[in-house]
C-alpha positions in Angstrom: -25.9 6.6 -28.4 -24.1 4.6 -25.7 -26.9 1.9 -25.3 -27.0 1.3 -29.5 -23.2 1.3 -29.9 -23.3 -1.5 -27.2 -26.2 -3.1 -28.8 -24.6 -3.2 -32.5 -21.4 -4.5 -31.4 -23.2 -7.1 -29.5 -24.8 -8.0 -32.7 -22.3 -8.3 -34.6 -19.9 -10.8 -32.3 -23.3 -12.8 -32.8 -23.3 -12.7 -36.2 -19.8 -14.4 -36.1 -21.0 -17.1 -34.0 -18.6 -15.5 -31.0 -20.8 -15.1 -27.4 -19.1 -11.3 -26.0 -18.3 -10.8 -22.8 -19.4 -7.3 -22.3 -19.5 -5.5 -18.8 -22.5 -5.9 -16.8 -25.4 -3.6 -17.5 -24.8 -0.1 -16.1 -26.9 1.7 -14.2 -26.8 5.1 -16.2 -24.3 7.2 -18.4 -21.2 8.0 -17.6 -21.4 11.9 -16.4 -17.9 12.6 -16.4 -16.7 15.4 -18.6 -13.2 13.7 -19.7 -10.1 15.0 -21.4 -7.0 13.8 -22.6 -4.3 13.8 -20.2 -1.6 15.4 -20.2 1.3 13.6 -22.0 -1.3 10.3 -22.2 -3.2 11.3 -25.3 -4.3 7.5 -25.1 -5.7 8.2 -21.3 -8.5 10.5 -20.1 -8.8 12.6 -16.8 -10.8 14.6 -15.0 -11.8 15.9 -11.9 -15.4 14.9 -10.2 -16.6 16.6 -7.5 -17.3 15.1 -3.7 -18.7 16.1 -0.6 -16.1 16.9 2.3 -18.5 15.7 4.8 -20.7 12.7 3.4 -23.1 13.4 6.7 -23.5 16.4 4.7 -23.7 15.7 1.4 -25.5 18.9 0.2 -22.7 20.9 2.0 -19.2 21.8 0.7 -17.4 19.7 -2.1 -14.0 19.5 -2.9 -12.2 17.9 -5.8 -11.1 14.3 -6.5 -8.7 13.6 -9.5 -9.3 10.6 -11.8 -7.7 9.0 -14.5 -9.1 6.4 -17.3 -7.3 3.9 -19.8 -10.5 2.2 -21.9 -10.0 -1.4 -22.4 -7.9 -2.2 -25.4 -9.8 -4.5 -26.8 -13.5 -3.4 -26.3 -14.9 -6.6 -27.5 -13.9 -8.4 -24.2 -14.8 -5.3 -21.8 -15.7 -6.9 -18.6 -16.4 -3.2 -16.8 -14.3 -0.5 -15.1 -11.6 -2.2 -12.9 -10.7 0.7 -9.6 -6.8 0.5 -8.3 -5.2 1.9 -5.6 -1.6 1.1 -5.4 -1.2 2.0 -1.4 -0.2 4.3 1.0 -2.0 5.8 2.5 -1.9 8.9 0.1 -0.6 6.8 -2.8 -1.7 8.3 -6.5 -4.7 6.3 -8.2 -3.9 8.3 -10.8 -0.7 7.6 -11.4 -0.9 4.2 -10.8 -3.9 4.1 -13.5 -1.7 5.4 -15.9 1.4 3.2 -15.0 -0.7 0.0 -15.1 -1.9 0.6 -18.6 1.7 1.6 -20.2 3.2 -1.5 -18.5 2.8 -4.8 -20.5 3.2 -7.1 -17.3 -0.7 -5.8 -17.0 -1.6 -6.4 -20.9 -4.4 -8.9 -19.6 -6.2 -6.7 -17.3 -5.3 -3.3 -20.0 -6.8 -5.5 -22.5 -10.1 -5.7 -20.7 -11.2 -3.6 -18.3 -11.3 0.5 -18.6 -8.0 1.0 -15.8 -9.5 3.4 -13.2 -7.7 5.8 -10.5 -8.1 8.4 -8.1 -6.2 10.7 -5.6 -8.2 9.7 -2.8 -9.2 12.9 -1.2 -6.3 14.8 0.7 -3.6 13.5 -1.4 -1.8 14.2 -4.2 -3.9 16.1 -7.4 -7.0 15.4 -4.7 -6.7 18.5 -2.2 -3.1 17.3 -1.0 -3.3 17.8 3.1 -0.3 20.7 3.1 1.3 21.3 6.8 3.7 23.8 7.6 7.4 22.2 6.5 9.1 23.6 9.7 6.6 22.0 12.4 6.6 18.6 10.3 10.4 18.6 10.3 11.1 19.5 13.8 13.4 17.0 15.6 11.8 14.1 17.2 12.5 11.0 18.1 9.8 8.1 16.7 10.9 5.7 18.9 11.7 7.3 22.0 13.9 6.1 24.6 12.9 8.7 27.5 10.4 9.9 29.1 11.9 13.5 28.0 11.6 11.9 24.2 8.1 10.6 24.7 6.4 13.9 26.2 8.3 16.0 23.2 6.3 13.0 20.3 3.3 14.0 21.9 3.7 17.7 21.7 5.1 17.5 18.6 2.1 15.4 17.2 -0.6 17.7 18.7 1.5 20.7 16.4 1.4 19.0 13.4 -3.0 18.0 13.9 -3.9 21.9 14.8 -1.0 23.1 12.1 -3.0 20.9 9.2 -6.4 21.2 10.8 -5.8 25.3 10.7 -4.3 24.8 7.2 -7.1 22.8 5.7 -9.7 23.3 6.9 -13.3 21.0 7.1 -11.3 18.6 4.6 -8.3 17.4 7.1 -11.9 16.4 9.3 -12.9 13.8 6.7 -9.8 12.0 5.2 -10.5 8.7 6.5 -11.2 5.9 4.6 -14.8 5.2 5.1 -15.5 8.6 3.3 -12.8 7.3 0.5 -15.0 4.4 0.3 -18.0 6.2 -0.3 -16.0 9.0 -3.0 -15.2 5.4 -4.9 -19.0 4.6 -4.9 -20.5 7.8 -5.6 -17.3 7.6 -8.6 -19.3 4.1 -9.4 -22.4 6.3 -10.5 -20.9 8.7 -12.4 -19.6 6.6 -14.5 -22.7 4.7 -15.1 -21.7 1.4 -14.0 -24.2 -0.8 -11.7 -20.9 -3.0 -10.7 -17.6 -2.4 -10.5 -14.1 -4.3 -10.2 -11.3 -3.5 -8.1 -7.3 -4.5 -7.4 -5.9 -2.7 -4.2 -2.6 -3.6 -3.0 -1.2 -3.2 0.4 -3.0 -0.1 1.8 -5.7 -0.5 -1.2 -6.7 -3.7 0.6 -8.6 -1.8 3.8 -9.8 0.6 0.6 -11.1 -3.1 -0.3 -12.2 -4.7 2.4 -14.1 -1.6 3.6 -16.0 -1.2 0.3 -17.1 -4.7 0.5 -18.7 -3.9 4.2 -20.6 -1.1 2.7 -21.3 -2.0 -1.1 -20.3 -5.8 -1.4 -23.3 -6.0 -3.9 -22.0 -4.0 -6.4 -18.5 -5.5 -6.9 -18.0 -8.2 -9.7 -14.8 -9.1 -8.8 -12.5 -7.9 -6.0 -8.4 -9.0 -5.6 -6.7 -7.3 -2.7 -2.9 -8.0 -2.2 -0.6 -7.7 0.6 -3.9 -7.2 3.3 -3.6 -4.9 5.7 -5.6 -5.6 8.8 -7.7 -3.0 10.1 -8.4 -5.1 13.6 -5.8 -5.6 15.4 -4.4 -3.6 18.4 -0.8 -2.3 19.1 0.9 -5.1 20.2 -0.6 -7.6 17.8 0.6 -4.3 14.8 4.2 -4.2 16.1 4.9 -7.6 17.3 3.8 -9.1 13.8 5.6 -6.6 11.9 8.8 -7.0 13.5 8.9 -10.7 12.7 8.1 -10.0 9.4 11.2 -7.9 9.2 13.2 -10.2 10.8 12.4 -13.2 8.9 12.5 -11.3 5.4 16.2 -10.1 6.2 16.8 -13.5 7.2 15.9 -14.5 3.9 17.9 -12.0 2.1 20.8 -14.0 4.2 20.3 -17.2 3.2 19.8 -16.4 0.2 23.4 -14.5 -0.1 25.0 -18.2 1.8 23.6 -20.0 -1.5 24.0 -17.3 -4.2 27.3 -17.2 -5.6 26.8 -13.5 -7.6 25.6 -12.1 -4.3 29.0 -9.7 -3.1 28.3 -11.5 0.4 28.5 -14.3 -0.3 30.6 -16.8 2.1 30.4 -14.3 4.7 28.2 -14.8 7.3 26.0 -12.3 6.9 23.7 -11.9 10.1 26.6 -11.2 12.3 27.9 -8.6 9.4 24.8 -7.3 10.6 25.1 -7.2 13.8 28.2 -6.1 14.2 27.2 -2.9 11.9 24.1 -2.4 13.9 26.0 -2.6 16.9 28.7 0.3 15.5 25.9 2.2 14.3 24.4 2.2 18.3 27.4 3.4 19.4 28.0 6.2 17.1 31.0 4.4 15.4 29.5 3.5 12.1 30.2 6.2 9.7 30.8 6.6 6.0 33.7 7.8 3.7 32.9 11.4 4.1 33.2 10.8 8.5 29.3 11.3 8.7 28.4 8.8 11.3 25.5 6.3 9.4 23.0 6.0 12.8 21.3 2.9 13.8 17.7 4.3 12.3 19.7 4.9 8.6 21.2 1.4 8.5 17.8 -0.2 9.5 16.0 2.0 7.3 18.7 0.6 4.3 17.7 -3.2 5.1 13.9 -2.3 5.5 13.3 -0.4 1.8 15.3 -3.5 0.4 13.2 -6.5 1.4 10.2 -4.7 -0.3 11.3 -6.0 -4.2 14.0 -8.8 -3.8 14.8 -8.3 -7.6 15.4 -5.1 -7.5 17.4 -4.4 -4.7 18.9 -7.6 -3.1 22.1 -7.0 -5.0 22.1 -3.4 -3.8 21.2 -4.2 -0.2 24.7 -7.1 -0.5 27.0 -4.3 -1.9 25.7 -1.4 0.4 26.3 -3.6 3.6 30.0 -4.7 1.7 30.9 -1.5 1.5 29.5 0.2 4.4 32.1 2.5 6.1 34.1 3.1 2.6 31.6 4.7 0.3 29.2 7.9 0.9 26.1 6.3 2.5 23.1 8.7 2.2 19.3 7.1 2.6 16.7 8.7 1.1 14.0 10.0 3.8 10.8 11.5 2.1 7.8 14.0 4.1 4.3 13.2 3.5 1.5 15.2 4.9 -1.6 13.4 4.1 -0.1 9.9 5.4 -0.3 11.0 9.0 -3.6 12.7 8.7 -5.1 10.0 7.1 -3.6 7.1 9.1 -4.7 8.8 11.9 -8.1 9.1 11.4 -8.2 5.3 10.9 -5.9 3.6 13.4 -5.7 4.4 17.4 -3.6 2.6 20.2 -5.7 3.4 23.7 -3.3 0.7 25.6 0.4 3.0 24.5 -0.9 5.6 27.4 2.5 6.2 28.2 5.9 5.9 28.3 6.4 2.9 30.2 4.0 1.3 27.8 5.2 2.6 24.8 8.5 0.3 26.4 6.9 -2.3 26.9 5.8 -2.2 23.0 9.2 -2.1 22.3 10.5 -4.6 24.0 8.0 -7.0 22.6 9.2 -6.2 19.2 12.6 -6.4 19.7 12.2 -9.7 21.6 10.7 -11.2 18.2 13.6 -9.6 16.0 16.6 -10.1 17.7 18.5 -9.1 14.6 16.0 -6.1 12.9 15.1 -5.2 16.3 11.8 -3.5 14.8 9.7 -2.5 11.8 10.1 1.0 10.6 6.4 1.0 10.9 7.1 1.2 14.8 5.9 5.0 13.7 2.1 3.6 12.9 2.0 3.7 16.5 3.8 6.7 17.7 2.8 8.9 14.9 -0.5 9.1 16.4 -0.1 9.2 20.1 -0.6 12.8 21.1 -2.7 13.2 17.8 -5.6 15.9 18.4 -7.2 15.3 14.6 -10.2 13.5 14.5 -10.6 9.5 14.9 -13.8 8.9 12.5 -12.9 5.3 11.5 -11.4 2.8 14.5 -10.3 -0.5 14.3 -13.2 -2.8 14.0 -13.9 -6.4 12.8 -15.3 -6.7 9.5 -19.3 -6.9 8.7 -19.3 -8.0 5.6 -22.8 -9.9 4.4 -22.9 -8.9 0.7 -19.6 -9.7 -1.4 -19.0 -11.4 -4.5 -16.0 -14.1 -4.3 -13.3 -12.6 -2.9 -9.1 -13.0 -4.2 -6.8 -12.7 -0.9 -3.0 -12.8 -1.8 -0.2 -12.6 0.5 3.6 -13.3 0.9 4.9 -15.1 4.0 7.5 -12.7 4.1 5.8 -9.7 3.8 7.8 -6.4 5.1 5.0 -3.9 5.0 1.8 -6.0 5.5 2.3 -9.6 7.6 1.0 -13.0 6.5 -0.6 -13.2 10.1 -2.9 -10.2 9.2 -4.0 -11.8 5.7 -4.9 -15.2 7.9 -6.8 -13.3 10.4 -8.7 -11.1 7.1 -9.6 -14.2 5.8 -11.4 -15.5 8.9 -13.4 -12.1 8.9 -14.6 -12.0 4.6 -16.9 -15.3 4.5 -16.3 -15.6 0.1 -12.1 -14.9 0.4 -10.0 -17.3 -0.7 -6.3 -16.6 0.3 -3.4 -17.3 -2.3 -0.2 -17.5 -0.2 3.1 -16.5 -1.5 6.0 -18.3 -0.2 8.2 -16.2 -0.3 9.9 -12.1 0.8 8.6 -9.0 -0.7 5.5 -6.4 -0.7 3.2 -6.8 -3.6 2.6 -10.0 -5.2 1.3 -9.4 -8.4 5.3 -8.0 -9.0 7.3 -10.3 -7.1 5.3 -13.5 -7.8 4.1 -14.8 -11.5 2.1 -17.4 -10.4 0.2 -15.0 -8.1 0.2 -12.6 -10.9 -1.6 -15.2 -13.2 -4.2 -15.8 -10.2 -4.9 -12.2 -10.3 -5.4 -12.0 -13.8 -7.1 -15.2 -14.3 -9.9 -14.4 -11.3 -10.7 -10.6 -12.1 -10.4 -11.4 -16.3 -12.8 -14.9 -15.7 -13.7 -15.4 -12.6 -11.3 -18.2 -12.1 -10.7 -19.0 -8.5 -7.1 -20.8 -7.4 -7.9 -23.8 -5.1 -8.1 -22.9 -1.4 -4.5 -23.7 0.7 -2.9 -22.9 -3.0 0.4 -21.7 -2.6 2.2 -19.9 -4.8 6.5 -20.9 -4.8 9.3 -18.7 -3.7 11.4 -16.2 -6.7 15.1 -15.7 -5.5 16.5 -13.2 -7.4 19.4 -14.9 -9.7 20.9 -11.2 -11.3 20.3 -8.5 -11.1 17.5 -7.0 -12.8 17.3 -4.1 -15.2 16.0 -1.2 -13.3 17.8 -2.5 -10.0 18.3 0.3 -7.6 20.6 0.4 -4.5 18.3 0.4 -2.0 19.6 3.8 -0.3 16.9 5.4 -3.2 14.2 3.0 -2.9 11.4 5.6 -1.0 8.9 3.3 -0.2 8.2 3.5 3.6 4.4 3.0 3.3 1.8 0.8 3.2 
């Protein structure tokens, strides 16, 4: 019945003289027993079951959450499109469901069916759970004694044999190679001999690694904001902090030349460091006398440079007023990011605590003002870690793969342009759009890379190679705008 619908409306384009563009033929019939979901009567879910050990595929399953927005205009279906909007641990789901009720996405709803899953151990997906108390004990993620170091590394080993004992067989396969193969064996069910896929930020090593394992079956593939799943500590941390550093540079220069940004004529890096400097010494505090530590007032900065637009105009009043309103960041607890990240990334030269120094000196000596990226935690959240390390840091082997759509900002506070560069050398077909200007996520903070995206995964339209795309300052604020105190997005 599938088959002959396809067949008649094929027919039929023909008859007007139009040549479709339907998806590419699928390798079976979709399997999946769909349902509305809830609150989206115009989106379908469902659960599908995986194995929890692919080296055991006949062994125990678990569940894996899914969401599905058919093209809107079925005429033009050019297949499933996959997303993953990050994380790790972020909600395919959701994210499905958001891209397809936002109109900034009308060509891609328009289309392709929208796909997305929990990956496994998050969210709807068999969310890793850890006992609250051991995951909020007191620690210090950058430590600055030996005393602080030895108590991470207890505390780390805790949390592994706490989720481990609380989870079970699944907290041992939460890595993304076995993601990778839940989105492929997702691929089948759904009948489809090809698939496309959009991954942002951590999506991108959901990308790149699909392409090392199943490059054949992609049609199209854009990955934005790359993460690079290949470089060592020093390389992570180093690179991060400059990318924190020059973003928040760029947030002050663009205060010196914006007259409707509350800093303005104020000279706004030594602003900073004179309130990093008070927040050091225990002197910075807000209205109600709580004293706003250095960690808070980095962590305020950080979350902003993610969406200039949104929260550049925040960030300028927050630092204005620092010291005369209440000042209370937003810090959230995820189980499955820790789990999962751990499983993927390792750091065998931070050994100890004089190394663990060293690593921060290097950072701070290539962000004099930022000192370092609050992703300084990438590293220290696994040191100690007893869970299991299925899927290390490697180059890429990729021999199969369609042409591939690289985009990255210069500025880049969660994922740096120097890890896009060195991606690019490692996928033979990717072609790197570069955004020229501060913020995580190009497809929001960038229209030009936004049409690229569209244009390659709708057409097959490459941009030229060495395109780049041109900085977007923020001129007002825009509707939505959040002070940047409530922006949670400390993640990949």
């Amino acid at each position: 019945m599938v088959l002959l619908r396809r067949v008649l409306v094929g027919l039929a384009v023909l008859a007007l003289g139009v040549v479709p563009s339907i998806a590419p033929a699928s390798a079976g019939v979709d399997s999946v027993q769909w349902q509305a979901c809830a609150g989206r009567p115009d989106a379908d879910c469902a659960t599908v079951s995986i194995p929890v050990d692919w080296n055991r595929p006949g062994g125990a399953s678990t569940g894996m959450a899914i969401a599905r927005h058919k093209a809107s205009k079925p005429l033009q279906r050019k297949g499933v499109l996959f997303v993953n909007p990050g994380g790790p641990s972020g909600s395919g789901v959701d994210y499905a469901l958001s891209i397809s009720a936002n109109p900034r996405y009308q060509a891609l709803i328009d289309d392709f069916d929208i796909v997305g899953f929990d990956p496994r151990g998050t969210n709807r997906s068999s969310d890793i759970a850890c006992d609250q108390s051991i995951l909020d004990e007191p620690v210090e993620w950058v430590p600055a004694t030996r005393t602080q170091y030895r108590d991470l590394l207890a505390h780390n080993d805790r949390v592994a044999d706490n989720c481990k004992a609380l989870n079970g067989k699944l907290f041992d396969h939460v890595d993304t190679v076995s993601v990778v193969r839940d989105m492929d064996l997702l691929r089948k069910d759904l009948g489809e001999s090809k698939i496309n896929y959009f991954g942002v930020s951590y999506g991108t090593q959901i990308g790149q690694q699909y392409l090392e394992l199943y490059g054949d079956r992609l049609r199209a593939i854009a990955i934005d904001s790359n993460m690079d799943h290949s470089i060592g500590a020093t390389r992570y941390e180093a690179t991060a902090a400059l990318a924190f550093e020059n973003s928040f540079k760029d947030f002050a220069a663009w205060c010196a030349r914006t007259a409707s940004c509350s800093l303005h004529g104020q000279d706004v890096l030594a602003l900073w460091d004179s309130l990093y400097a008070r927040a050091s010494a225990g002197t910075l505090v807000d209205s109600t006398g709580k004293a706003v530590s250095a960690d808070e007032l980095r962590d305020l900065a950080f979350e902003a440079m993610y969406h200039p637009a949104r929260a550049w105009f925040g960030l300028a009043d927050s630092l204005k007023k620092l010291g005369t309103p209440a000042f209370a960041p937003v810090t959230t607890e995820d189980n499955s990011y820790q789990a999962i990240w751990c499983s993927d990334w390792t750091w065998p030269t931070v050994n100890s605590y004089h190394a663990l120094a060293d690593l921060r000196s290097v950072s701070e000596a290539a962000a004099p003002h930022t000192h370092f990226s609050d992703f300084f935690s990438d590293v220290t959240s696994c040191l100690g870690w007893t869970g299991p390390l299925n899927n290390p840091q490697h180059t890429l082997r990729i021999r199969n793969a369609p042409p591939v759509l690289m985009t990255n900002g210069i500025h880049d506070i969660a994922t740096p342009y120097e890890w896009a560069t060195n991606v690019a050398k490692q996928i033979p077909t990717a072609t790197l759009l570069t955004y020229d200007g501060t913020g995580h996520g190009d497809y929001g903070n960038s229209l030009c890379a936004h049409d690229a995206i569209d244009a390659y995964l709708v057409d097959l339209k490459l941009p030229a190679r060495g395109t780049h795309c041109p900085a977007e300052w923020p001129t007002a604020p825009a509707a939505g705008s959040v002070a940047p105190s409530v922006v949670a997005e400390l993640r990949h």
